[in-house]
Backbone as CSV, one residue per row, in Angstrom:
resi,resn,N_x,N_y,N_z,CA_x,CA_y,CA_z,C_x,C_y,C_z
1,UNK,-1.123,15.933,-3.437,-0.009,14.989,-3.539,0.164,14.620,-4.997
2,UNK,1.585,14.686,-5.778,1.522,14.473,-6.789,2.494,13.548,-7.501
3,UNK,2.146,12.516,-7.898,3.405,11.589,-8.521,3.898,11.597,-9.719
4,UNK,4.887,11.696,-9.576,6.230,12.046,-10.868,6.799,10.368,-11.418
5,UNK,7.349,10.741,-12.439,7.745,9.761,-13.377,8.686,10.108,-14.527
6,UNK,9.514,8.941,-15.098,9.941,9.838,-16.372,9.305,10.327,-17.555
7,UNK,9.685,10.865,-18.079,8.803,11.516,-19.283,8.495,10.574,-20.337
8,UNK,8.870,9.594,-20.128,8.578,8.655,-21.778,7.780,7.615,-21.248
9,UNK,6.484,7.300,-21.262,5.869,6.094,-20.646,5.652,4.893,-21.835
10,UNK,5.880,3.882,-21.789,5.689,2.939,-22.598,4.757,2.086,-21.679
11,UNK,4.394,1.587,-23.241,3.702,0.172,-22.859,4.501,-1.274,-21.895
12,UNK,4.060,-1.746,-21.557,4.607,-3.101,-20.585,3.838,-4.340,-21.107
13,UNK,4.690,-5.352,-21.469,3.911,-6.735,-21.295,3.434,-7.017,-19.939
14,UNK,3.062,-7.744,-20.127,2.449,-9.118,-19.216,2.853,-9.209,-18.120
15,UNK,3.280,-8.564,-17.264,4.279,-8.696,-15.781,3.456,-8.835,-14.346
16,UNK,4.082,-9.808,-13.842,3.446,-10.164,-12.184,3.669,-8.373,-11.639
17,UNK,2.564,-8.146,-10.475,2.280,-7.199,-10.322,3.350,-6.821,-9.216
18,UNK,3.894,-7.727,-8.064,4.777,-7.559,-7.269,6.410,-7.072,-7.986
19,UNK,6.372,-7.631,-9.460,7.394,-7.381,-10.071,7.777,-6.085,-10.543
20,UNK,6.224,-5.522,-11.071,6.282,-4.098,-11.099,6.640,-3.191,-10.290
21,UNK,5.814,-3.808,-9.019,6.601,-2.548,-7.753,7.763,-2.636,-7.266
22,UNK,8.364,-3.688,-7.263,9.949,-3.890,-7.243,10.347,-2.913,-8.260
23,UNK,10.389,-2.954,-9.199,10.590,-2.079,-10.480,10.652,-0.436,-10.190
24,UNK,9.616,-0.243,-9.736,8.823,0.722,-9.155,10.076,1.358,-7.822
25,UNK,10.140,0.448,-7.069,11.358,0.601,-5.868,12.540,1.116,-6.386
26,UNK,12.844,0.581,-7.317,14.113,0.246,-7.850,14.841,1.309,-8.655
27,UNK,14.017,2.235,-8.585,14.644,3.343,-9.739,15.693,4.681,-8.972
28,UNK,16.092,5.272,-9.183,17.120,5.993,-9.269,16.596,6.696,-7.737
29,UNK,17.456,6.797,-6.836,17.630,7.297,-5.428,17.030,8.549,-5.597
30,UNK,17.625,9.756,-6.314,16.974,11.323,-6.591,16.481,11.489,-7.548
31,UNK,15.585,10.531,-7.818,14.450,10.617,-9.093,13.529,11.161,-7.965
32,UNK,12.409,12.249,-8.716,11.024,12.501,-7.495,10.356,11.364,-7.783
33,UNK,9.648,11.180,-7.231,8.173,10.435,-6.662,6.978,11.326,-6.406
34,UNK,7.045,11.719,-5.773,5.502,12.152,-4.609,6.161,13.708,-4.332
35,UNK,5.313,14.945,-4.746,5.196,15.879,-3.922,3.901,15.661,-2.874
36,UNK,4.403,16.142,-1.769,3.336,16.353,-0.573,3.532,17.781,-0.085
37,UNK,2.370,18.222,0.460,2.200,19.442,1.052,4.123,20.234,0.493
38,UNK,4.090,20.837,-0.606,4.947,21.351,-1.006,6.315,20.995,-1.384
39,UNK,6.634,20.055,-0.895,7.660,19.704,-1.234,8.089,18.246,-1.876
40,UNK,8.999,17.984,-3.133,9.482,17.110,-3.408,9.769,15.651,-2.086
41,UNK,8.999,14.582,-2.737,10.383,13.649,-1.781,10.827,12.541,-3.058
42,UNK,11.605,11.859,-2.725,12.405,11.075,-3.749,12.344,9.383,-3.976
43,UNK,12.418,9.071,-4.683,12.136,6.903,-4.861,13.282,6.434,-3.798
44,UNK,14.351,7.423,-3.381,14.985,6.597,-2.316,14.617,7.020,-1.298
45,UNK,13.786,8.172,-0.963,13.007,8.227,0.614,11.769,6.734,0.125
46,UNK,11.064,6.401,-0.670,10.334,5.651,-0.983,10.792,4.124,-0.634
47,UNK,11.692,4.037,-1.282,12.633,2.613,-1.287,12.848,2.111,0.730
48,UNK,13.244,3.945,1.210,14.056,3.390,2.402,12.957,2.656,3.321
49,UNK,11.636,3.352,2.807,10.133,3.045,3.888,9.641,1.776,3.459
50,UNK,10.138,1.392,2.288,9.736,-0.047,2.019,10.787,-1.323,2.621
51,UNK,11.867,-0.706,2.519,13.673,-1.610,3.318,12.630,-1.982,4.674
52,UNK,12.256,-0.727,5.394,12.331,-0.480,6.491,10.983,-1.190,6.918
53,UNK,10.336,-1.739,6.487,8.723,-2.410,6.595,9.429,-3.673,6.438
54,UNK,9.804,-3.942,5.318,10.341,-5.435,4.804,10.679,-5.993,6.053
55,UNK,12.461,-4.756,6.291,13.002,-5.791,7.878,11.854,-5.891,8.688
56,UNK,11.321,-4.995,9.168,10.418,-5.582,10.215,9.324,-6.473,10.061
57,UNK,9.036,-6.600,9.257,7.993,-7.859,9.227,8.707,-9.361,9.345
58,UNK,9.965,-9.122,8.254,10.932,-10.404,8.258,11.143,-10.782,9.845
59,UNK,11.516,-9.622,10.570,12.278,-9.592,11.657,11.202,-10.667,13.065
60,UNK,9.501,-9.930,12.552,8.971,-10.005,13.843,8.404,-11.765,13.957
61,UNK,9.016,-12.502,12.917,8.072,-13.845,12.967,7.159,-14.682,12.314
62,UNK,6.541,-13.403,11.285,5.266,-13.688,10.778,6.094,-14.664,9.400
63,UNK,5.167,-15.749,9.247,5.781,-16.474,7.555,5.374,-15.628,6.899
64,UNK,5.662,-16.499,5.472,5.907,-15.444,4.467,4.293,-15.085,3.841
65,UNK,3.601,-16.340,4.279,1.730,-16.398,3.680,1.105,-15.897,4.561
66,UNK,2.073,-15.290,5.994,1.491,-14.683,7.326,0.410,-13.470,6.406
67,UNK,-0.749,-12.763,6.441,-1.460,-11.519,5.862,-0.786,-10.454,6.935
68,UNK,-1.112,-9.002,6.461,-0.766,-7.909,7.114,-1.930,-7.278,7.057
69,UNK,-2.508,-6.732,8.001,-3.214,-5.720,7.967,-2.541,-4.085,7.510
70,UNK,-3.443,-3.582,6.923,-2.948,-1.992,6.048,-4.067,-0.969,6.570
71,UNK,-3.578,-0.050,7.469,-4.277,1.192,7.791,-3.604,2.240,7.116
72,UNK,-4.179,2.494,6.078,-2.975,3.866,4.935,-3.721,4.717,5.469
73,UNK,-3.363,5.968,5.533,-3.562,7.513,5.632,-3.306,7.839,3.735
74,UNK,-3.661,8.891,3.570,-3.323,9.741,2.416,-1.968,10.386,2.689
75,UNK,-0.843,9.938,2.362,0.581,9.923,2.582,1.454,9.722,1.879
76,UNK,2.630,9.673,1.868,3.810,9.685,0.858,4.371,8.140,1.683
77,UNK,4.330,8.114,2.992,4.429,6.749,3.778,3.845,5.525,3.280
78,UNK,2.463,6.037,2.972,1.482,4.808,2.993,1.957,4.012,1.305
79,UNK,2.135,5.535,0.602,2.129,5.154,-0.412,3.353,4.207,-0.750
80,UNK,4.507,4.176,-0.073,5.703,3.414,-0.381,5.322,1.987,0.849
81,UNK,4.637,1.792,1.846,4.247,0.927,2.442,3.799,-0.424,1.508
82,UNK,2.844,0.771,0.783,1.792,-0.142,-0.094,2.690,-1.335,-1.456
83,UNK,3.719,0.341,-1.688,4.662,-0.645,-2.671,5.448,-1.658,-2.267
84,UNK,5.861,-1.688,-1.241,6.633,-2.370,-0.538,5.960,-4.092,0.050
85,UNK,4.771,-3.354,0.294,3.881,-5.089,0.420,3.860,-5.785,-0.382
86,UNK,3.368,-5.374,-1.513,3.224,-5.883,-3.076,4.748,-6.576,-3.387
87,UNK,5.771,-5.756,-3.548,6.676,-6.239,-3.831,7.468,-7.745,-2.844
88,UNK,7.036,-7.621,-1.916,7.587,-8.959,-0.942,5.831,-9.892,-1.274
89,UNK,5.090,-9.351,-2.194,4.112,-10.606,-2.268,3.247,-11.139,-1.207
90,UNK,3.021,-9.992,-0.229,2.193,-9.765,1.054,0.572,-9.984,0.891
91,UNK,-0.175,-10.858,1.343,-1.333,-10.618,1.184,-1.784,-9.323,1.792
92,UNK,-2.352,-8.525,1.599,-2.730,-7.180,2.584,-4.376,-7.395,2.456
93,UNK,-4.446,-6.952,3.638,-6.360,-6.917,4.166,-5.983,-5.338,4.815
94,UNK,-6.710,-4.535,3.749,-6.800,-3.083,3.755,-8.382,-2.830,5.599
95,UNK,-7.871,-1.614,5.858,-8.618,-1.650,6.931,-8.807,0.060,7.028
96,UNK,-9.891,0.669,7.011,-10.094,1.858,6.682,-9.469,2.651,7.614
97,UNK,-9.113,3.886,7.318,-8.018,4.500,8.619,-8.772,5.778,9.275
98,UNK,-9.915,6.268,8.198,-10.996,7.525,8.753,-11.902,7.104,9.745
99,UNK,-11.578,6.228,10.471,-12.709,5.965,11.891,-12.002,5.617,13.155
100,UNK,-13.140,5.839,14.331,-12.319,5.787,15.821,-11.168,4.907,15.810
101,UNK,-10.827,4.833,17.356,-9.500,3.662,17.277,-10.287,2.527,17.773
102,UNK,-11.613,3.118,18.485,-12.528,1.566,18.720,-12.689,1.191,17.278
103,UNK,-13.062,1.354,16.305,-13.535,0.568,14.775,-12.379,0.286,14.902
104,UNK,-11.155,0.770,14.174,-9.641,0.163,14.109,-9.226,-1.271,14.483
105,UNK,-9.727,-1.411,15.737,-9.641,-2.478,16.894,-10.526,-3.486,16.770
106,UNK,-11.535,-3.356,16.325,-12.620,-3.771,15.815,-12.484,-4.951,15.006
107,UNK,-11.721,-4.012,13.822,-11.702,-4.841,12.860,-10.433,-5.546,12.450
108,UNK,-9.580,-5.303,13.418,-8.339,-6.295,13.955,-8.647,-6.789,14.842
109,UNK,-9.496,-7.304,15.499,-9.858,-7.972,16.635,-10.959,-9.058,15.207
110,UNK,-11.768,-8.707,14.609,-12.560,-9.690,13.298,-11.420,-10.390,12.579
111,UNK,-10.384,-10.110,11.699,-9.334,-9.813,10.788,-8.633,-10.563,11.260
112,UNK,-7.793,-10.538,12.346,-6.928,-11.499,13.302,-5.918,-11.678,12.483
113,UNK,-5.113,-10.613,11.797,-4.303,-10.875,10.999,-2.898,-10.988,11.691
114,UNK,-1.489,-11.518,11.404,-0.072,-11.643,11.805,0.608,-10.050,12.157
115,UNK,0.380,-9.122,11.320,0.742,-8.307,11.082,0.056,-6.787,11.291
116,UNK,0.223,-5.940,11.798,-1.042,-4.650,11.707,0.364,-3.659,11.285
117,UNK,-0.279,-2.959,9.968,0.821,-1.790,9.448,-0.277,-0.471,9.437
118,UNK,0.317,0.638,9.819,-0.591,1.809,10.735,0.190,3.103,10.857
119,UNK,-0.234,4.134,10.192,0.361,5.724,10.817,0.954,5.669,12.394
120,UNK,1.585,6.279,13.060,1.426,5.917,14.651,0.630,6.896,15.473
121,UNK,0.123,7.801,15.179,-1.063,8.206,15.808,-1.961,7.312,15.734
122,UNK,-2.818,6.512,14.720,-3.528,5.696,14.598,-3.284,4.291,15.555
123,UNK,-2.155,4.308,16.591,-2.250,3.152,17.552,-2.590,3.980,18.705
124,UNK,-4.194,3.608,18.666,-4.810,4.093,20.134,-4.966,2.861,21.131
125,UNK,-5.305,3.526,22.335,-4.919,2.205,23.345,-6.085,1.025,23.489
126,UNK,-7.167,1.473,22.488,-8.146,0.462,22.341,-7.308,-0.637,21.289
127,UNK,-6.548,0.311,20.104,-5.550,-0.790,19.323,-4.807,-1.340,19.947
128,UNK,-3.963,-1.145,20.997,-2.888,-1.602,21.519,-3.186,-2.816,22.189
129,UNK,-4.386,-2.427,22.746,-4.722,-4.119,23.786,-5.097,-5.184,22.982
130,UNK,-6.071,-4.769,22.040,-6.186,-5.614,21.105,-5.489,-6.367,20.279
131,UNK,-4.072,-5.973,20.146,-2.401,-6.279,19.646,-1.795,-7.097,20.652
132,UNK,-1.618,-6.583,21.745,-1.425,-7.659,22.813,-2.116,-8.926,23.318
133,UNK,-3.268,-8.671,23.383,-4.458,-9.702,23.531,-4.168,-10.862,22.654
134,UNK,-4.143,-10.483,21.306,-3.964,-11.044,20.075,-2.901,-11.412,19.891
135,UNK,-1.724,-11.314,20.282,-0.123,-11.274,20.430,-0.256,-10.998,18.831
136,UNK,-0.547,-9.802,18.221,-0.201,-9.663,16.482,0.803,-8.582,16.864
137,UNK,2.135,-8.472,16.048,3.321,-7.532,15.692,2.560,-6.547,15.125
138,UNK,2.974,-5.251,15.613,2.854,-4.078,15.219,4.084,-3.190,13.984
139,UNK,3.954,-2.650,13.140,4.838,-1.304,12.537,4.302,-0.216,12.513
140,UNK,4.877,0.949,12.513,4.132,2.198,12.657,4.899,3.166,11.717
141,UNK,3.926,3.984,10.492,4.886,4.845,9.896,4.557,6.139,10.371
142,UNK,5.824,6.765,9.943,6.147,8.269,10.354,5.591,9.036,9.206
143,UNK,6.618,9.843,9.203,6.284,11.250,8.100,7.362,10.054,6.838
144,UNK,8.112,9.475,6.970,8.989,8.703,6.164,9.550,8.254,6.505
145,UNK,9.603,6.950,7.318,10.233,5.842,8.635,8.657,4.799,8.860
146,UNK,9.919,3.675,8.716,8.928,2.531,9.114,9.354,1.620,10.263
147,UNK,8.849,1.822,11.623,9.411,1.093,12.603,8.343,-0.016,13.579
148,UNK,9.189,-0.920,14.112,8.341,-2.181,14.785,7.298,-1.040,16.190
149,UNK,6.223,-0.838,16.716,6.176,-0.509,17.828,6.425,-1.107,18.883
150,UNK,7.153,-0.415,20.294,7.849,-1.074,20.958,6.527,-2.170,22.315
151,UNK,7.143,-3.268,22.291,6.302,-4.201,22.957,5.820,-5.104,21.580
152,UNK,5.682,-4.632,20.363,4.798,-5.277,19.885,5.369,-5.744,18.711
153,UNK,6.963,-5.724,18.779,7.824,-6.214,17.736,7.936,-7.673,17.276
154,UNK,7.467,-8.839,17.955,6.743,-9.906,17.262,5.811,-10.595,17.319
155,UNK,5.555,-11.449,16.509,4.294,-12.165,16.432,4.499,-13.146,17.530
156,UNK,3.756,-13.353,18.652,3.900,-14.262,19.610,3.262,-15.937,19.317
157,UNK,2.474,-15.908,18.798,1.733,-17.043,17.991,3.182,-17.855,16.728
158,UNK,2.926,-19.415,16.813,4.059,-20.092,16.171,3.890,-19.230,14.651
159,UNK,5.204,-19.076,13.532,5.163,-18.439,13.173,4.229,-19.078,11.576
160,UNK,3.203,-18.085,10.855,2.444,-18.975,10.061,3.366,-19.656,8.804
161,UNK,3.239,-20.813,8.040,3.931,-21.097,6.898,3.343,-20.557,5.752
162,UNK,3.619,-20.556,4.414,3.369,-19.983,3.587,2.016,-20.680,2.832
163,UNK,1.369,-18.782,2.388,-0.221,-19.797,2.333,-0.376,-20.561,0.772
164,UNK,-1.360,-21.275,0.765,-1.526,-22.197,-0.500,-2.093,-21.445,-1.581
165,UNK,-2.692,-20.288,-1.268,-3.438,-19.595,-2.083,-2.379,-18.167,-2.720
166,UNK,-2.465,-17.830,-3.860,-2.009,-16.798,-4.249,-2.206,-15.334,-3.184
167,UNK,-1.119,-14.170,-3.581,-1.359,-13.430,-2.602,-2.557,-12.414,-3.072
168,UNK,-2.932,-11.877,-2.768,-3.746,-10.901,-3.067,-4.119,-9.547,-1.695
169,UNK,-5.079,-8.726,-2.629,-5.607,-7.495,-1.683,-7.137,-7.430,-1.253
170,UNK,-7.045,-7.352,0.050,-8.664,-7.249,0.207,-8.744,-5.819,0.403
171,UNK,-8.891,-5.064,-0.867,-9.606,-3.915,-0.585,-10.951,-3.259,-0.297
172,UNK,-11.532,-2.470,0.126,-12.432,-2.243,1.019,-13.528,-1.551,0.250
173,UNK,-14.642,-2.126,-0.124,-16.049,-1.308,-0.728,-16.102,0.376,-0.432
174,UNK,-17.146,0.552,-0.846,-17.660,1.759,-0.424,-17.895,2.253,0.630
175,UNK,-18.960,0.978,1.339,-19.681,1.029,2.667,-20.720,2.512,2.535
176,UNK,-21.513,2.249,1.585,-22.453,3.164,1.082,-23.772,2.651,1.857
177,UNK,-23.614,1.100,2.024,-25.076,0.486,2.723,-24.478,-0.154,4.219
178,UNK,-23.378,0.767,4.588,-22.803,-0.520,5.955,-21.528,-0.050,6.065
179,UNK,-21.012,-0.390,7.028,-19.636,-1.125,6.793,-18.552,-1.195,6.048
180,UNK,-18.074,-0.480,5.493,-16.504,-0.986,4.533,-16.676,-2.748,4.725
181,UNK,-16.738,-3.478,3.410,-16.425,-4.739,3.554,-14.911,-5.260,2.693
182,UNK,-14.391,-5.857,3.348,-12.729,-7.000,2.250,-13.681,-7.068,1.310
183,UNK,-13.189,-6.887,0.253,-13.509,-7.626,-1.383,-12.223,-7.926,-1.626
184,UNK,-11.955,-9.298,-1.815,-10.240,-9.936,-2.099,-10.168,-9.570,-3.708
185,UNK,-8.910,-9.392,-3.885,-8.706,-9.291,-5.840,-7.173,-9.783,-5.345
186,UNK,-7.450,-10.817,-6.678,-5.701,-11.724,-6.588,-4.980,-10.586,-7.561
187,UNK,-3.730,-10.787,-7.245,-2.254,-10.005,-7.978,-2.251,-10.381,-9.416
188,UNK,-2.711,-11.156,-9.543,-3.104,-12.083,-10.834,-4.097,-10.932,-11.705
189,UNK,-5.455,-10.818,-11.195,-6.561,-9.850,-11.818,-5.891,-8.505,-11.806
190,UNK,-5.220,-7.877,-10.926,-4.629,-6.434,-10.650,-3.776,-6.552,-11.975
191,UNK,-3.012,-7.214,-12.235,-1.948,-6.968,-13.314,-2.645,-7.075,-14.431
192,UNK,-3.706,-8.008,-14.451,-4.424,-7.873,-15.740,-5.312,-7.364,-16.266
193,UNK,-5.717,-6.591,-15.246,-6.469,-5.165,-15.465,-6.420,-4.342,-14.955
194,UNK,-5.396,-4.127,-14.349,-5.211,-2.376,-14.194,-4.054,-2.030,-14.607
195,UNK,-3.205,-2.649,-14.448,-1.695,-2.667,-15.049,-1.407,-2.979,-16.689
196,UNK,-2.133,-3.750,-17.452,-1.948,-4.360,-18.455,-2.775,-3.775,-19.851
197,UNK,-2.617,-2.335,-19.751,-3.599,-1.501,-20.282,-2.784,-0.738,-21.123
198,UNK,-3.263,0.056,-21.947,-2.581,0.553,-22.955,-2.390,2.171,-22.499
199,UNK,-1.455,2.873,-22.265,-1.410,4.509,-22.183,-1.821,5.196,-23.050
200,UNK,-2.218,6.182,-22.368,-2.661,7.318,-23.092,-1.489,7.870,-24.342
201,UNK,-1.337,7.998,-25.597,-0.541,8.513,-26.227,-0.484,10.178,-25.932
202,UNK,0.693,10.544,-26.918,0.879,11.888,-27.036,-0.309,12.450,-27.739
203,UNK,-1.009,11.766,-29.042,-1.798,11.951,-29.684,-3.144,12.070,-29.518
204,UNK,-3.660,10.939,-28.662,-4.794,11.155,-27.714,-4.612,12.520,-27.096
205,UNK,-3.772,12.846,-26.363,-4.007,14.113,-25.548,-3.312,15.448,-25.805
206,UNK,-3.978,15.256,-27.201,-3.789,16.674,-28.051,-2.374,16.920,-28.262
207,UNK,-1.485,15.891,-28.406,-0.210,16.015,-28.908,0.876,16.875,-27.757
208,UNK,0.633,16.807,-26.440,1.459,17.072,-24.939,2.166,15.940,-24.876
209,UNK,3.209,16.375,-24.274,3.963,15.031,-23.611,3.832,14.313,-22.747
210,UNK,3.142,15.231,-22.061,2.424,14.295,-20.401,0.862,14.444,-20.426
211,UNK,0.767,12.879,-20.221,-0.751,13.123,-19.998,-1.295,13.640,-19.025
212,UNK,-2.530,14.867,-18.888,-2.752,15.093,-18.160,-3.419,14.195,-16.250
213,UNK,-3.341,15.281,-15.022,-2.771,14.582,-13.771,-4.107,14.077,-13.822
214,UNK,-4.530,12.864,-13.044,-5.713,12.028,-12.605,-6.157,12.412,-11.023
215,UNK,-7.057,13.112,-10.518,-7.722,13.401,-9.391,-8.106,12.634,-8.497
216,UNK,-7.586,12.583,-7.515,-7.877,10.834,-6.550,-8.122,12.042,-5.277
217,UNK,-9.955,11.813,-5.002,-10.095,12.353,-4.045,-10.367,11.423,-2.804
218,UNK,-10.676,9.926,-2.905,-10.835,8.898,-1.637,-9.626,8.186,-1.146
219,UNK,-9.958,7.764,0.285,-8.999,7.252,0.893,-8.193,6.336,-0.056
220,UNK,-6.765,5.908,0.470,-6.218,4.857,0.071,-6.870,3.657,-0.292
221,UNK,-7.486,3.317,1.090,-7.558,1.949,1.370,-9.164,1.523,0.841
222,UNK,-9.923,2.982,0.110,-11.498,2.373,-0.431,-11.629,2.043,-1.621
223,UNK,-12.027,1.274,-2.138,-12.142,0.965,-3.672,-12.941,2.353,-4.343
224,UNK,-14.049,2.849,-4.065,-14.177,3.910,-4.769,-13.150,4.813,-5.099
225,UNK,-12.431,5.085,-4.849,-11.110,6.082,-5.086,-10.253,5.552,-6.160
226,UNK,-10.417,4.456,-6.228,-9.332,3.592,-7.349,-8.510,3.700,-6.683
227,UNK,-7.597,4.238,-6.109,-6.442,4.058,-5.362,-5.432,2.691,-6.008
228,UNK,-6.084,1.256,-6.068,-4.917,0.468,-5.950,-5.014,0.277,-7.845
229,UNK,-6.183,0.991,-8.677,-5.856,1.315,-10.586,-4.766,2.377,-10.573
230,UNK,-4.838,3.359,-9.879,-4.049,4.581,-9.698,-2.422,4.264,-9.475
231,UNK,-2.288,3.245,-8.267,-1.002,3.590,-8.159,-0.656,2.204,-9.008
232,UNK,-1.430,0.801,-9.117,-0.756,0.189,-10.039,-0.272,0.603,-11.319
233,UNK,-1.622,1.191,-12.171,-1.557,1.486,-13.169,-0.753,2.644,-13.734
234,UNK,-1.377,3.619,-13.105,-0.665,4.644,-13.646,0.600,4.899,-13.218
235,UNK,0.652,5.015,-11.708,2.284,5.034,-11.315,3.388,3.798,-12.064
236,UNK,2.798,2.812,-11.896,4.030,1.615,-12.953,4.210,2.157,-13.910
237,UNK,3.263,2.784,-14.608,3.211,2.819,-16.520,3.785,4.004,-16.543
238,UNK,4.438,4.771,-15.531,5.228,5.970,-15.450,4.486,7.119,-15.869
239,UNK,3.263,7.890,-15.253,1.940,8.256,-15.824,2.656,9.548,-14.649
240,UNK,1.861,10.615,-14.529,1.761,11.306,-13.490,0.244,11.697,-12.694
241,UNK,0.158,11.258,-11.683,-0.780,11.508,-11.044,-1.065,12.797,-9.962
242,UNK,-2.046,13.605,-9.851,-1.942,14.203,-8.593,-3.518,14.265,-7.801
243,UNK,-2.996,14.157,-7.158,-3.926,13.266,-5.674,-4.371,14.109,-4.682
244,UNK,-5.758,14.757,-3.937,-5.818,15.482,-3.318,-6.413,14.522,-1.599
């Protein structure tokens, strides 16, 4: 999987990190983004999977400090999901997506979050009861579509108000001794260190125009992979990445 950008990357001040991925959203409809398994897709297939998450979360109830749970796959989906949270200022509690649908359930049944965002193979019927049980709203992405799953289009619980605390990501350890555990990082620390970094020049890298691609072999959703330095950093700073 490989992410595209324009050719001139500059430096960025100081910018809230949700602002970036708005930014990020916002760029030209048939600009590329992301090759996957061979083929080009574009910032407005990107944009439409983030529209399309937005309404439904707006739609199903949850306030605005409501958290979402995030089951990413390695995807061109997940990856505009992800931008799309950030940019509406979503707390996300990342939830690993390489284990049964009993763990899945598991740890939305611990988590008890407003929201569960999920591939739709990944809603197995151990997830599903656990969604109902829980009355939490479901979305499910496609190959590039983001839709409510049916039954589980809102939050049945009064709807939460907005939280007191900044938003942030609980992304997920290693789980080298256990468990994948939440480690929270506010939007605040993300922008100021992973985003707020200086690019690679032409000169550093032997005088090319593009710096060479960055290798992201772990899940989305594990902190070993860098995943959320990767797509803040380098994807904002208009970098090219490619991702296996």
């Amino acid at each position: 999987m490989s992410f595209a950008a324009p050719r001139s990357p500059r430096a960025r001040s100081m910018t809230g990190l949700a602002e970036l991925c708005a930014r990020a959203l916002e760029r030209k409809a048939p600009q590329p983004a992301i090759e996957f398994e061979g083929r080009w897709l574009h910032w407005g297939d990107m944009r439409r999977v983030a529209d399309q998450l937005r309404a439904s979360i707006d739609a199903c109830g949850a306030g605005p400090g409501a958290p979402v749970a995030f089951v990413p796959r390695n995807r061109p989906s997940a990856v505009a999901a992800l931008l799309g949270l950030i940019a509406a200022s979503r707390t996300i509690k990342m939830i690993y997506a390489f284990q049964s649908g009993a763990g899945i359930a598991r740890d939305i049944e611990r988590l008890k979050p407003a929201v569960v965002v999920a591939a739709a193979e990944d809603y197995s019927q151990e997830l599903l009861t656990v969604l109902r049980t829980l009355d939490i709203a479901a979305i499910a992405l496609t190959e590039m579509d983001a839709a409510a799953v049916p039954g589980l289009e809102r939050v049945q619980r009064p709807a939460q108000s907005a939280a007191s605390t900044p938003p942030q990501i609980e992304i997920l350890t290693s789980g080298t001794t256990g468990p994948p555990k939440q480690f929270a990082i506010s939007f605040e620390v993300i922008a100021r260190h992973y985003v707020n970094t200086t690019p690679i020049s032409a000169a550093q890298d032997g005088g090319r125009s593009q710096p060479p691609p960055t290798l992201l072999f772990f899940p989305v959703s594990n902190i070993s992979g860098g995943a959320l330095g990767y797509f803040s950093a380098q994807t904002l700073r208009e970098k090219t990445i490619k991702a296996d």
